[in-house]
ZAMARGU-4260 file (C-alpha; in steps of 0.2 Angstrom, whole numbers, plus 5000, padded with zeros to 4 digits):
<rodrens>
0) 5000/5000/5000 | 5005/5018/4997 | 5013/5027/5013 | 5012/5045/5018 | 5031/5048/5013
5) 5024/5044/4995 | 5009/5054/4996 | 5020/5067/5000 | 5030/5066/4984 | 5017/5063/4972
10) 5007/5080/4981 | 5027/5088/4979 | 5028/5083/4962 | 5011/5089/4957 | 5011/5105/4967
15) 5027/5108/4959 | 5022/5106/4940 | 5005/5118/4944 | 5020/5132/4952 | 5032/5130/4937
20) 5018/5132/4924 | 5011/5148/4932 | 4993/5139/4932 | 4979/5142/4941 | 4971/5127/4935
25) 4970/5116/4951 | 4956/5104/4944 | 4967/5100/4930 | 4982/5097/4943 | 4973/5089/4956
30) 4964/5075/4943 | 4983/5073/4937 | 4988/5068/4955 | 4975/5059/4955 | 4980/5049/4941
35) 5000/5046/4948 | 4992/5040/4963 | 4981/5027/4952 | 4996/5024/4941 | 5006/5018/4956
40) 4996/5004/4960 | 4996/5000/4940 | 5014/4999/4944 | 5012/4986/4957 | 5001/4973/4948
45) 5015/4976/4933 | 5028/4969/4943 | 5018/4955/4950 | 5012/4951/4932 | 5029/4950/4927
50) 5034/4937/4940 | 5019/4926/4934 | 5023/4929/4915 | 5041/4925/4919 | 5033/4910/4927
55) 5022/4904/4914 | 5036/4905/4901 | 5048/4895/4913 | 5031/4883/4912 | 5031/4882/4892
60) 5049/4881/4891 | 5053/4864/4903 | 5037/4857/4896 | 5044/4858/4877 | 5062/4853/4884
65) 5055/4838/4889 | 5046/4835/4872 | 5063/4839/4866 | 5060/4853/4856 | 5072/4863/4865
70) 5088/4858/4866 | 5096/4866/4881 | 5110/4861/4897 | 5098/4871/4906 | 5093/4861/4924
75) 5077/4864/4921 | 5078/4847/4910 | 5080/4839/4926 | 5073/4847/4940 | 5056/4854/4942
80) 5061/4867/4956 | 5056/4882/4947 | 5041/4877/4940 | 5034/4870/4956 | 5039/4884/4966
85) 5026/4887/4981 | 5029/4906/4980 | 5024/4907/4961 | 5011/4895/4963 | 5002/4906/4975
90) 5004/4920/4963 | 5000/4913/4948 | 4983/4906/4957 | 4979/4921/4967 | 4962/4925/4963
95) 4964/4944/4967 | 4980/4946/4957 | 4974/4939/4943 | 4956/4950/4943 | 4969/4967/4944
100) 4979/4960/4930 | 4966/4956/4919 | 4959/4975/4923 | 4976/4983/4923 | 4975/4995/4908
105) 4995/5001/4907 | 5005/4980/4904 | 5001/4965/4895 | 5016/4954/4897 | 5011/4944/4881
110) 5014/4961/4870 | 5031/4963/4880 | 5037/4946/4874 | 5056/4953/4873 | 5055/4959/4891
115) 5049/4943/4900 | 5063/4934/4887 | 5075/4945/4897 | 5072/4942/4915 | 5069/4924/4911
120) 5085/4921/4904 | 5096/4931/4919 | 5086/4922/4931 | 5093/4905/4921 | 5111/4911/4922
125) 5111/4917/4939 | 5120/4908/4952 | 5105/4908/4966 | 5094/4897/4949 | 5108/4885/4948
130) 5111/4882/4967 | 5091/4882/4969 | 5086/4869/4955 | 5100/4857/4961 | 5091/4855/4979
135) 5083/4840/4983 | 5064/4840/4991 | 5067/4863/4993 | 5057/4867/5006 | 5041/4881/5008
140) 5057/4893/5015 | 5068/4886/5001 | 5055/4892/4991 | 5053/4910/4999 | 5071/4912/4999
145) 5076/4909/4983 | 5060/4921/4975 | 5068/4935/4986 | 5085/4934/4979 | 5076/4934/4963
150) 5068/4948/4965 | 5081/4957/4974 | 5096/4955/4962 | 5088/4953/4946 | 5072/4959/4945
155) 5073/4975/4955 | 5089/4983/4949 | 5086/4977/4930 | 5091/4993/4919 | 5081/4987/4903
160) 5065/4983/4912 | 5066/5001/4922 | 5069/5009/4904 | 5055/5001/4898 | 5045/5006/4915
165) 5050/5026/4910 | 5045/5024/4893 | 5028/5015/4896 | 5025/5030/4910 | 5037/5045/4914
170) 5031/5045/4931 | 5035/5028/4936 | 5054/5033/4937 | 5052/5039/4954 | 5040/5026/4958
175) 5050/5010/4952 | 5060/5011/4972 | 5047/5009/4980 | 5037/4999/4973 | 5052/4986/4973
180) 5053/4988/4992 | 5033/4986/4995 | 5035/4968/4982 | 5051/4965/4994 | 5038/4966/5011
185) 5025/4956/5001 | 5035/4942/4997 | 5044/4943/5015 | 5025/4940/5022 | 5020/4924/5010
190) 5014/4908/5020 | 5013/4892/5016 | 4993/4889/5024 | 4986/4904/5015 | 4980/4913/4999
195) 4988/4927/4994 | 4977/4943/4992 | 4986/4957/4981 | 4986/4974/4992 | 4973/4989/4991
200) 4982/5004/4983 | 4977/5012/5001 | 4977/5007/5019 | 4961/5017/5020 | 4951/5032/5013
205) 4958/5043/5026 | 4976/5041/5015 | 4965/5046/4999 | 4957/5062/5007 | 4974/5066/5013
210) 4984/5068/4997 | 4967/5078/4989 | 4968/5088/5006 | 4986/5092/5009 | 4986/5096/4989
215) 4973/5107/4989 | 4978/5116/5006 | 4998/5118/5000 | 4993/5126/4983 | 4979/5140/4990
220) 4989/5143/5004 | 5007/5144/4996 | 5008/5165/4994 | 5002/5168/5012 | 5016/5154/5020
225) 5026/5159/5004 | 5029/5177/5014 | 5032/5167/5032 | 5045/5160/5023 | 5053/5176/5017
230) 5049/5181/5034 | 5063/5171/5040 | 5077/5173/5028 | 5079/5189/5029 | 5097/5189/5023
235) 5092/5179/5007 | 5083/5185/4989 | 5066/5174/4989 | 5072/5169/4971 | 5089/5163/4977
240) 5080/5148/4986 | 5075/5134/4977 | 5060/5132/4972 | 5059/5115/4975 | 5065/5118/4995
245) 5052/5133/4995 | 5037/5120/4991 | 5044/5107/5004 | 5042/5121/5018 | 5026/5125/5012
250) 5021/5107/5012 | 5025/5106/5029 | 5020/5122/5035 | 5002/5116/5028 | 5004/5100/5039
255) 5009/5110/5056 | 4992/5122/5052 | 4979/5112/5043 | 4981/5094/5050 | 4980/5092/5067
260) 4981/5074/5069 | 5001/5073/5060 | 5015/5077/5073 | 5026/5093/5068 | 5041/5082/5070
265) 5034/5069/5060 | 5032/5082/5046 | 5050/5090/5048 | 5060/5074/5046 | 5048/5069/5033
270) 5050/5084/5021 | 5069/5084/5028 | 5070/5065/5019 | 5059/5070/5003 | 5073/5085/5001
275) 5090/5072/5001 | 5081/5064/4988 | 5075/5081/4977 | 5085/5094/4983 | 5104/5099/4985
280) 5114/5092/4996 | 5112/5108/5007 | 5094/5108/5006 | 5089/5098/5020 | 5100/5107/5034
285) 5091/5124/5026 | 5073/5118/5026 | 5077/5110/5045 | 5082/5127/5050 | 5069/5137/5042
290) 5056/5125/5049 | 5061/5126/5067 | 5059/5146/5067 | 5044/5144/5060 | 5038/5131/5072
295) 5043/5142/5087 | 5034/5158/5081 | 5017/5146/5076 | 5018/5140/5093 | 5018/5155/5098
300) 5007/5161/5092 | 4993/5146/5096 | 4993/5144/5075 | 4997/5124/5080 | 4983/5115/5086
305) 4989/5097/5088 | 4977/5083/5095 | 4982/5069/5103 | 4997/5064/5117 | 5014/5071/5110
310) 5009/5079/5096 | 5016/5094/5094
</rodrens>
């Protein structure tokens, strides 16, 4: 499922195109978020497809090796580890999986022939494959184990398969990290006794009316915490800070004013994070600093209202 830190970047990134195109359109921006937010999860039953496509071809292939139409040294002459791999069969039968995959309106593995062809033959010239399809009797962790390497080391970090992520969706180059880490926890959390059911995009609708909300909130309010801003760095030209550092602040100045239920240091080290990633290197000491001041005088000024045990 999608997390806050996410939220936050797709908000950033949408806030940021309306502020560098001078728009005033914020429908057009905000069903555009909208849209990221949805393509994310496209992105998530993509990679899962893939590992059942990969699956189905490793399926096809030992079955026509055995009929000798394919002449090969490959172990999968020999052992049928791979293709009666727990982990796969769980995916390849989940029921949910396969009612998103069917409705996912971005991938078709069987038009993406050339990519399946080359995580198929990586994963047969790994070591992790060779070591795996010579156990005997590989047990349910065996299984697991094996399926997280795959992912981890060749799935994951594949350049061709991110390229062709990119060009299939420009947005998705940002979202390719963490949809490997939230496949990663997914795998992690297989067991043997149960079905698996492919995650909701949200945890709940509270994490939808959130992005809409801190959106909304950080773009009509941006002049007005804009000046705040300015306010505090008094020895700097507003147009010598970054405009990218400048919408993080106002991001979290919108969290300390307009959501009482989100700790103020929860939002600091979250923009603080978000800025190593899409900043300068200095940007994340300047923001933490500019923050703080800010903090003090909202405080102050009761502008914070926080509820809940250590919130503010």
């Amino acid at each position: 499922m999608i997390n806050r830190r996410h939220i936050r970047i797709k908000v950033m990134q949408s806030a940021y195109a309306l502020m560098i195109a001078e728009s005033d359109k914020l429908d057009i921006q905000e069903r555009y978020l909208n849209e990221s937010i949805e393509r994310l999860h496209h992105l998530y039953i993509a990679q899962l497809g893939l590992i059942v496509a990969v699956f189905k071809k490793a399926t096809k292939h030992f079955k026509a090796s055995k009929n000798n139409l394919v002449v090969t040294d490959s172990p999968l002459v020999t052992s049928t580890n791979f293709i009666n791999n727990n982990i796969l069969f769980q995916l390849k039968n989940s029921l949910s999986l396969n009612d998103l995959i069917q409705d996912n309106p971005e991938i078709n593995w069987r038009d993406h022939d050339d990519i399946t062809d080359i995580i198929w033959n990586k994963i047969k010239k790994s070591k992790s494959f060779d070591t795996y399809m010579h156990l005997e009797n590989p047990s349910y962790q065996d299984d697991k184990s094996f399926m997280l390497s795959v992912y981890k080391k060749i799935i994951a970090p594949n350049n061709q398969l991110a390229e062709f992520y990119e060009n299939e969706v420009i947005t998705w180059v940002d979202d390719i990290p963490f949809i490997n880490t939230w496949i990663v926890g997914n795998l992690n959390n297989f067991v043997a006794s149960q079905n698996f059911v492919a995650d909701s995009l949200y945890k709940d609708i509270t994490d939808k009316d959130y992005a809409i909300s801190l959106f909304r909130k950080t773009v009509l309010n941006f002049k007005k915490y804009e000046k705040d801003i300015d306010n505090k760095t008094p020895n700097w030209d507003s147009e010598r800070i970054i405009k990218i550092d400048k919408l993080l602040m106002i991001m979290a100045i919108t969290e300390f004013l307009h959501f009482p239920s989100i700790p103020t240091k929860v939002s600091i080290n979250e923009y603080i994070e978000i800025a190593k990633d899409y900043g300068t290197p200095k940007s994340s000491f300047f923001i933490n600093g500019v923050l703080d001041k800010l903090l003090v005088d909202y405080q102050k000024n009761k502008k914070v209202q926080k509820t809940g045990r250590g919130l503010m």
